[in-house]
C-alpha positions in Angstrom: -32.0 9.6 27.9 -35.2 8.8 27.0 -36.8 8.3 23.1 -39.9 9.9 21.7 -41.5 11.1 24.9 -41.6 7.5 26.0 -40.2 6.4 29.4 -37.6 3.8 28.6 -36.1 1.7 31.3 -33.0 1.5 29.2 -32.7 5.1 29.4 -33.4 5.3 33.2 -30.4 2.5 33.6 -27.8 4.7 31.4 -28.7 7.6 33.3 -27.7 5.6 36.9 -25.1 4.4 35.7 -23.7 8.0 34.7 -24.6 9.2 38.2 -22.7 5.8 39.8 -19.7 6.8 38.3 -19.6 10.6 38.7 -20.4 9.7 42.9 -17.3 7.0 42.5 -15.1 9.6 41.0 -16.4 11.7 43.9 -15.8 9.6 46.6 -12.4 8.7 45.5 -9.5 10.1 47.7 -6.6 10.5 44.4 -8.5 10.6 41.0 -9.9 13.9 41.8 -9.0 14.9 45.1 -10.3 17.7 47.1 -12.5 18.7 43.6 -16.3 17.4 43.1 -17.6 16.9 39.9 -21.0 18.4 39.3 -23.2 17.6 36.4 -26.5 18.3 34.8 -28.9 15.9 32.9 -31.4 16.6 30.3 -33.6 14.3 28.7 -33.3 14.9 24.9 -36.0 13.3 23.7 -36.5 16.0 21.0 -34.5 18.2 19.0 -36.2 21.0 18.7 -37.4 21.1 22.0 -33.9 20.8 23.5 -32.0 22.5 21.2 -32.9 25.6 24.3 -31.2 23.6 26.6 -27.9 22.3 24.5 -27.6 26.4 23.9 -27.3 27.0 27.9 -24.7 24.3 28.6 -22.4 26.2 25.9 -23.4 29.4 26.9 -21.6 32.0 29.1 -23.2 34.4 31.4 -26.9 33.5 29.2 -24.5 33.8 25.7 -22.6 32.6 23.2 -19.7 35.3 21.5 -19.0 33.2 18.1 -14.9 32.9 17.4 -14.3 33.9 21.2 -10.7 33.1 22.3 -10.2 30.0 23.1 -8.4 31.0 26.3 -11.6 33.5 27.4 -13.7 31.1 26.7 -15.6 29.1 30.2 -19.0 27.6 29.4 -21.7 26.6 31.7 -19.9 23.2 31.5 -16.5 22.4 30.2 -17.6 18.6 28.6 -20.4 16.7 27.6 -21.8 12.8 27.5 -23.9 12.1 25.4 -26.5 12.2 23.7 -27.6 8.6 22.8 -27.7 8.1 19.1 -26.3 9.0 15.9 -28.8 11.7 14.4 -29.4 13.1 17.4 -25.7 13.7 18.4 -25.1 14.6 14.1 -27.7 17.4 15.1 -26.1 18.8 18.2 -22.4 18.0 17.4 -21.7 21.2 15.3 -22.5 23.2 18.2 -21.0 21.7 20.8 -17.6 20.7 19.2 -17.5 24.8 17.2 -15.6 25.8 20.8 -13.8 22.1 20.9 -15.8 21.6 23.6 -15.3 18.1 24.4 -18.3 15.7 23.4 -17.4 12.3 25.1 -20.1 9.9 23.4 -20.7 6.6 24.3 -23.8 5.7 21.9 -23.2 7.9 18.4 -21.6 5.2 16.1 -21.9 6.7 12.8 -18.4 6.9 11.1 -19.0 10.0 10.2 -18.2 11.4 13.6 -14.8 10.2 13.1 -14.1 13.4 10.6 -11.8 15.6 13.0 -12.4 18.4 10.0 -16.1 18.5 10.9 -16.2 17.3 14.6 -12.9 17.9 16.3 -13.3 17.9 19.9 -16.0 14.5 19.2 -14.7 11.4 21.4 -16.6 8.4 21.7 -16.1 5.2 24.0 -18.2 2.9 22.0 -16.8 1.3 18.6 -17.7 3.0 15.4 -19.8 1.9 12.6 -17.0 0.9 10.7 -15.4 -1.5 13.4 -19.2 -2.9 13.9 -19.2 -3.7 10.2 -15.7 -5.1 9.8 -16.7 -7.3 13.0 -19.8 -8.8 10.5 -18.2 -9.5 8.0 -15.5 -11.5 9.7 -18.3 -13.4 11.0 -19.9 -14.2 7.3 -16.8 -15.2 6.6 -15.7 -17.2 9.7 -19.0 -19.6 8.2 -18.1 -19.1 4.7 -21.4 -17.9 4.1 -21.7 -15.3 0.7 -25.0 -14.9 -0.3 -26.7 -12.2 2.3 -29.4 -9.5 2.7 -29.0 -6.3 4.7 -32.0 -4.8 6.6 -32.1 -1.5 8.0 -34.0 1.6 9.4 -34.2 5.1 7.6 -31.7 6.9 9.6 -28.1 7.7 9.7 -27.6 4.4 11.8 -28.3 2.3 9.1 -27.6 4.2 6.5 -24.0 4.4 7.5 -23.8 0.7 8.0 -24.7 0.1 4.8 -22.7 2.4 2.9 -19.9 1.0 5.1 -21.0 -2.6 4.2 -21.1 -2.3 0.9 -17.4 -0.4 0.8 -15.8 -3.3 2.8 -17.4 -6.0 1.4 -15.7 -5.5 -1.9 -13.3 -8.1 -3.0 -14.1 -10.3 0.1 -16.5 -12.7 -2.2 -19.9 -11.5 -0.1 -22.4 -11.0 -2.5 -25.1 -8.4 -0.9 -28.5 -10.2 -2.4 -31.0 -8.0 -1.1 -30.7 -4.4 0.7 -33.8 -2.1 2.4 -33.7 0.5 4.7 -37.3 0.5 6.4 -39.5 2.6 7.6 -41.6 2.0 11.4 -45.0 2.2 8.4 -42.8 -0.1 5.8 -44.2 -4.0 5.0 -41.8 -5.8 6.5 -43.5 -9.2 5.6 -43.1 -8.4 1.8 -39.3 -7.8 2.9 -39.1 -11.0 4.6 -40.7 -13.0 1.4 -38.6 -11.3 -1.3 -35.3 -12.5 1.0 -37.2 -16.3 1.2 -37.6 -16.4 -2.4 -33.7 -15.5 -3.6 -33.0 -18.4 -0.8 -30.9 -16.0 1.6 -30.4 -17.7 5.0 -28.4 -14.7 6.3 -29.8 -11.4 7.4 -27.9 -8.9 8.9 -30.4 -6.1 10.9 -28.9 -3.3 11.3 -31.2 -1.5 13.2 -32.7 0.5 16.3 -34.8 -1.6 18.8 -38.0 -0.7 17.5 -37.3 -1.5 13.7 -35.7 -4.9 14.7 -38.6 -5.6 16.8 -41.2 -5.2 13.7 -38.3 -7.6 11.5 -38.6 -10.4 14.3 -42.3 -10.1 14.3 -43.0 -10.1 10.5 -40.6 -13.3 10.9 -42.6 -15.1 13.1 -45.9 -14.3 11.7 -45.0 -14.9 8.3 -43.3 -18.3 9.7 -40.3 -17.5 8.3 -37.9 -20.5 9.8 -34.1 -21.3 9.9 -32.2 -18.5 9.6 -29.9 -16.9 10.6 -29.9 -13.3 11.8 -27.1 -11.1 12.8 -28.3 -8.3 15.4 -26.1 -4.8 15.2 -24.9 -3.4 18.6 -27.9 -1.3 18.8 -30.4 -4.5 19.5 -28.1 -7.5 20.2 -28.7 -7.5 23.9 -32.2 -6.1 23.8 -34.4 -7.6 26.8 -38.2 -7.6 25.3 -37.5 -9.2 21.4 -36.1 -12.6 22.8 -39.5 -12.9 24.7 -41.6 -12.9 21.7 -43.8 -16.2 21.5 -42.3 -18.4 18.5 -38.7 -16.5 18.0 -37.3 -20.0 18.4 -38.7 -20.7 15.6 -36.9 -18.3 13.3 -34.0 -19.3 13.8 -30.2 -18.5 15.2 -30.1 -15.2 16.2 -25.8 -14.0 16.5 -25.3 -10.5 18.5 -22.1 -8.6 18.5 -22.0 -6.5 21.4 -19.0 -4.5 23.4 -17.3 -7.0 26.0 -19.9 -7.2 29.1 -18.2 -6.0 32.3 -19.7 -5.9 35.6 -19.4 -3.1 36.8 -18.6 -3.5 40.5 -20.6 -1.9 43.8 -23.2 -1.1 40.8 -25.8 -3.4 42.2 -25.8 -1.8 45.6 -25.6 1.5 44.3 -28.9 1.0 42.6 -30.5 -0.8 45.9 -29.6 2.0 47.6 -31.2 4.4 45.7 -34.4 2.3 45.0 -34.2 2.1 48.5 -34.4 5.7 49.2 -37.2 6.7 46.6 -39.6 3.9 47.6 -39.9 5.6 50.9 -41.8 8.2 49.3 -43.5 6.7 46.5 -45.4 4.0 48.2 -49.2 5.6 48.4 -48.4 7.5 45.0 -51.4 5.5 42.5 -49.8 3.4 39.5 -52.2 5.3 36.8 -51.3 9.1 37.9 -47.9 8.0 37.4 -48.2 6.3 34.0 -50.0 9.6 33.0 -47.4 11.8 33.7 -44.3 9.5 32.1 -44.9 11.3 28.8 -43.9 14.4 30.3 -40.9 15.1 27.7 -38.1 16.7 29.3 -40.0 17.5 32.6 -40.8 14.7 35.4 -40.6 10.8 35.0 -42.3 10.0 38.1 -43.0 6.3 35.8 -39.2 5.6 36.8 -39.8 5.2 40.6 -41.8 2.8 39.6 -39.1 0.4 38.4 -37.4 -2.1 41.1 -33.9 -2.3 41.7 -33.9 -5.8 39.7 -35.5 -4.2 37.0 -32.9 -1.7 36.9 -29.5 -3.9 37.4 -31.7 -6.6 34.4 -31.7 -4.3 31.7 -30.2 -4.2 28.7 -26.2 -3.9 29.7 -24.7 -3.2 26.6 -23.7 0.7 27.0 -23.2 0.6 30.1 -19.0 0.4 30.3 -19.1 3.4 27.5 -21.1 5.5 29.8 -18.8 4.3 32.6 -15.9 4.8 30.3 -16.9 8.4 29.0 -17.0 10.2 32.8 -14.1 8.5 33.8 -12.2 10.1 30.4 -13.3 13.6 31.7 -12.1 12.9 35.1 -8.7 11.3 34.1 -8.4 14.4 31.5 -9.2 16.6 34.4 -6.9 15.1 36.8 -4.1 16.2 34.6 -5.4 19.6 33.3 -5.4 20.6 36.9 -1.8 19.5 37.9 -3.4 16.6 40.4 -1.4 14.0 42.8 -2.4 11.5 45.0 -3.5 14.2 47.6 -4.5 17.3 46.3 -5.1 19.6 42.9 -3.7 22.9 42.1 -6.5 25.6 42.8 -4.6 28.1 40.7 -5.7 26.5 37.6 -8.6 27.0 35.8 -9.9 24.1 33.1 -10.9 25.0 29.9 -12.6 22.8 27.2 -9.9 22.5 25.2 -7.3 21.4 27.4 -9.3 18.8 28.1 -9.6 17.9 25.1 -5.5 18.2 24.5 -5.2 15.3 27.5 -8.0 13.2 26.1 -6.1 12.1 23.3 -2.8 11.3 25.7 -5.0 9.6 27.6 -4.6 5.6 28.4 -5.5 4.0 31.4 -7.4 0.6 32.6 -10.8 0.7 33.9 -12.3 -2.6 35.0 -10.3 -4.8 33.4 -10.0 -2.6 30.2 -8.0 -0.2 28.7 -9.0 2.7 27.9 -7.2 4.7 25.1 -8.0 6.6 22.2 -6.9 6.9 18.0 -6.2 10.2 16.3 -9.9 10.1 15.8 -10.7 9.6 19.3 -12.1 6.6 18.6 -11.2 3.7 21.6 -9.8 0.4 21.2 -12.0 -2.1 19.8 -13.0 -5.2 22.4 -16.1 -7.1 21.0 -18.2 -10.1 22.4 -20.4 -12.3 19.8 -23.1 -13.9 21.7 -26.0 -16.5 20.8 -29.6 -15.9 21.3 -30.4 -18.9 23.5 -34.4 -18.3 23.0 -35.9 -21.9 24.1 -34.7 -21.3 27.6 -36.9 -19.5 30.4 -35.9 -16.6 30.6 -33.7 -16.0 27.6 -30.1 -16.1 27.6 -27.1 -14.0 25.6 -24.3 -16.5 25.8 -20.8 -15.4 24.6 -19.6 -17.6 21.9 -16.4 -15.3 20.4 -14.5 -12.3 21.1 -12.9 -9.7 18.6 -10.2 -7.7 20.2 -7.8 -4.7 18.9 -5.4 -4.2 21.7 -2.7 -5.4 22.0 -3.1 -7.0 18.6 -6.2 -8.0 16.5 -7.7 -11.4 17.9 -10.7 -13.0 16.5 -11.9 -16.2 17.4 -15.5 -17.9 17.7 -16.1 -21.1 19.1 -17.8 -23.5 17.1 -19.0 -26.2 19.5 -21.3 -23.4 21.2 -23.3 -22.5 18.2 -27.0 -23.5 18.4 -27.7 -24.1 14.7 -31.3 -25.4 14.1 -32.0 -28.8 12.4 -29.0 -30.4 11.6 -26.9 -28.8 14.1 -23.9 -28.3 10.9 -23.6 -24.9 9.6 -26.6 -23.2 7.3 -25.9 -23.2 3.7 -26.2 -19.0 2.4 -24.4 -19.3 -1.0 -25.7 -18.6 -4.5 -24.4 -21.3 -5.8 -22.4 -24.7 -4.0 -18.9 -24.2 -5.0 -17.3 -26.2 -8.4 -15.4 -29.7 -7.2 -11.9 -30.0 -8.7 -11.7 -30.3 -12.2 -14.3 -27.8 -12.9 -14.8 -24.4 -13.5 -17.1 -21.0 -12.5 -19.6 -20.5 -15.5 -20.7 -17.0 -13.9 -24.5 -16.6 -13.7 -26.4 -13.3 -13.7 -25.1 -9.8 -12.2 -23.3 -11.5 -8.9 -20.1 -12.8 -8.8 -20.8 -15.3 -6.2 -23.6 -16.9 -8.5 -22.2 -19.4 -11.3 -22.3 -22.8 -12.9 -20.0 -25.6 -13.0 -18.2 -26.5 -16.0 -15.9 -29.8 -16.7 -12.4 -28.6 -17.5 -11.8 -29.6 -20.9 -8.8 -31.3 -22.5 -5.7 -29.8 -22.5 -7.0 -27.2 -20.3 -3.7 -26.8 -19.0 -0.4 -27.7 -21.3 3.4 -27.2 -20.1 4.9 -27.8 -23.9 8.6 -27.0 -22.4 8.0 -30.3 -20.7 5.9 -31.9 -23.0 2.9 -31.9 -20.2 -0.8 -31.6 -20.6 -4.4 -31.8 -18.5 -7.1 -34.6 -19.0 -10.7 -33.5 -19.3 -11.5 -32.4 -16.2 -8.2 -32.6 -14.5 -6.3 -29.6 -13.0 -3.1 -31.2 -13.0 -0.6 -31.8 -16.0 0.5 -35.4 -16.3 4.0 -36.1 -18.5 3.8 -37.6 -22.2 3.9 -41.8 -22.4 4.7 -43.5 -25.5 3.0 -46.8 -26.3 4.0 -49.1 -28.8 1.9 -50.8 -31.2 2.6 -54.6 -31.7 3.3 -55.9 -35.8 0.1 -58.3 -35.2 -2.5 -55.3 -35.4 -4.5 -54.1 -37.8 -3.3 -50.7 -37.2 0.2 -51.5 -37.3 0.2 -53.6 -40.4 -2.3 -50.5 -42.4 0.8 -48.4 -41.3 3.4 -50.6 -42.6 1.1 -51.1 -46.1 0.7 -47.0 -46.2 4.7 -46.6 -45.3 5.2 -49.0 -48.2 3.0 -47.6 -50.9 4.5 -44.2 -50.3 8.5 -45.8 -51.4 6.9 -46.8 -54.2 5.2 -43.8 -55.2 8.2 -41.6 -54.3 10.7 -43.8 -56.2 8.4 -43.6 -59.5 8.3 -40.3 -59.1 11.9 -39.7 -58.8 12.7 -41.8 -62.2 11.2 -39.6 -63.9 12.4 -36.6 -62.7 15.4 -38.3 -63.5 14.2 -38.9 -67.5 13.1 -35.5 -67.4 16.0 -34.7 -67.1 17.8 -36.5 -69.3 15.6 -35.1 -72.0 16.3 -31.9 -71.2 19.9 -31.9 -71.5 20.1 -34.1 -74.4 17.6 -31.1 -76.1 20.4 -28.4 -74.8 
């Protein structure tokens, strides 16, 4: 749960919200009657220092017997959650999903994951890559914006997104004007300034927190104004950016982020627990703590330090996936083991891969949403697009549009509630404005989007079956008209003189033709 042998108070809020669920399930009287579920968390904040402990949860008896029988086969547990991001699940997933254990993620996006040939017992509960990206672009072109730059981090995140960008952008008329996948030692002012120069006012960032964090700063010190920035899933509801003196500067800031649910009897789940470790943290000193918090994998005595409020504030926007991924195991469970509304059959024992068989059957609502999964194990796709509103205190993430798969494929944004800077009309992000009527695309340089306009010259169109043809820069045909002359012009009278002169000429000629003739026969 938590990154880099940091404490994170993100982490600490997935990880109670995984334990609120698994005591719900527990508590309830006909999900899981008359069984518990027990669980065990690890903090993988390395891989090789918890590659150890992903070896013991698939182990049996201490061991792992490669190609075992399925049937013979009962690891230490019989599903995972987890872990939170893509490399770090891309590392681990091989081993886990070998035995088709199941591995129900709920913050891996990468659309690689979706390969059932390399990862077949991998479910996740959060949209993949490829549904984040499909969601951008329908916002590009909701604003009929063409001419944007793509920002990322060096990892398989952003590296998926953009290879996934680039695929679907294709014959959509976005022109990608700038690309970079950045390192957390990269210059991300000279970024910022190539992007200003080629007059881009659309950046996607698609990016962890602590890239997008550096982006937003380099902005703001570099006084970069006006834009408009389009925050991936992974950042879009992030807590500490929007506080960063002069973000309202930058510009409009659009999140897409999975539809926020409360979650209910969450809140006093968490007071109730703060409640409890308080008691016996009050005399403990503020700086032992802090200098055992980077403890990886061992204590986080940092996290009794956070208030309930602090806990319940945070950063919401996995929060229904982890909800989501232990009540898939449960429901999966409930029907592996035969369960009605008062009881479960003791005479069966639950292997991994029948729960992974029920997974994929699976469809069922949870707070308000349903829950359901493809032949990838992917879930149905419910999206929120929310604003950035920065200038109030403290921020707020309002909900301006909603993308939904199920029951059909909805997409809407309301344009009324969008904060654009200045003018309050839409930014302008196009290479070039577009040709009026009667004018055509000169293209310009190596995008397509980039062009000149051209007059449409005469006869640009012609219909001959009905005698038809265009003006100079017209687009339409218009019909053949006759006009007349009148005898008193100069035109007409030079056309009568001509008309007469050529008789003449023609009559001589044919005289002599005629003596020509004459001759000729008269010599026969």
């Amino acid at each position: 749960m938590f990154s880099r042998h940091l404490s994170s108070k993100s982490g600490y809020q997935m990880l109670q919200v995984m334990r609120f669920a698994v005591e719900e399930i527990n508590n309830s009287t006909t999900l899981l009657p008359n069984v518990s579920l027990g669980y065990e968390i690890f903090d993988h904040c390395s891989n090789t220092k918890n590659l150890n402990s992903v070896l013991k949860l698939i182990s049996k008896n201490g061991s792992i017997k490669p190609k075992e029988k399925l049937n013979n086969y009962q690891p230490k547990v019989i599903a995972l959650t987890g872990p939170y991001g893509s490399s770090k699940t891309i590392t681990i997933a091989p081993l886990i999903t070998m035995d088709l254990i199941p591995m129900v993620n709920y913050g891996a996006t990468s659309y690689a994951l979706s390969n059932k040939l390399h990862y077949p017992s991998f479910v996740r509960t959060i949209p993949s890559n490829k549904d984040l990206i499909e969601m951008i672009i329908h916002i590009i072109r909701w604003f009929g914006w063409n001419w944007v730059a793509f920002l990322g981090s060096q990892d398989d995140y952003s590296s998926d997104g953009l290879k996934l960008f680039n695929k679907y952008i294709s014959n959509t008329g976005i022109c990608l004007a700038y690309q970079e996948g950045l390192s957390l030692n990269a210059n991300y002012s000279l970024a910022l300034k190539k992007i200003d120069m080629l007059n881009i006012n659309v950046i996607v960032v698609y990016a962890l927190p602590q890239y997008a964090s550096k982006i937003i700063k380099a902005a703001i010190a570099n006084n970069i104004q006006d834009k408009v920035w389009i925050a991936s899933q992974a950042w879009s509801m992030n807590q500490q950016i929007p506080r960063e003196p002069g973000i309202e500067k930058i510009g409009t800031i659009i999140g897409i982020t999975e539809r926020l649910l409360s979650l209910s009897g969450f809140d006093e789940f968490i007071y109730k627990t703060r409640g409890a470790l308080d008691a016996g943290h009050n005399d403990r000193a503020e700086s032992d703590i802090q200098g055992k918090s980077k403890t990886c994998n061992q204590f986080c005595d940092y996290c009794s330090l956070l208030t309930a409020e602090e806990i319940i504030n945070e950063n919401p926007t996995f929060s229904f996936a982890i909800y989501a991924a232990i009540y898939t195991i449960a429901h999966a469970l409930h029907k592996v083991l035969q369960c009605d509304i008062n009881e479960c059959s003791k005479n069966t024992m639950a292997k991994p891969y029948m729960l992974l068989g029920e997974i994929k059957k699976l469809d069922f609502p949870l707070s308000g949403r349903q829950v359901k999964y493809n032949d990838n194990y992917d879930p149905t796709i419910s999206f929120a697009v929310v604003v950035w509103r920065t200038n109030m205190n403290p921020p707020q993430f309002e909900m301006v549009g909603t993308y939904d798969t199920h029951p059909e494929i909805t997409f809407t944004i309301d344009n009324s509630l969008m904060p654009w800077i200045n003018s309050g009309s839409v930014p302008f992000s196009n290479c070039s404005v577009e040709c009026t009527t009667g004018h055509s695309r000169q293209p310009e340089g190596f995008h397509s989007c980039c062009f000149s306009c051209k007059k449409c010259q005469p006869n640009s169109y012609v219909d001959f079956s009905q005698s038809e043809w265009s003006d100079e820069g017209s687009t339409t045909c218009k019909t053949r008209s006759v006009v007349y002359p009148q005898f008193t012009e100069i035109a007409s009278i030079a056309i009568m003189v001509s008309t007469t002169l050529n008789i003449e000429i023609i009559e001589s000629v044919d005289i002599v033709l005629f003596d020509s003739s004459a001759v000729y026969k008269d010599e026969l």
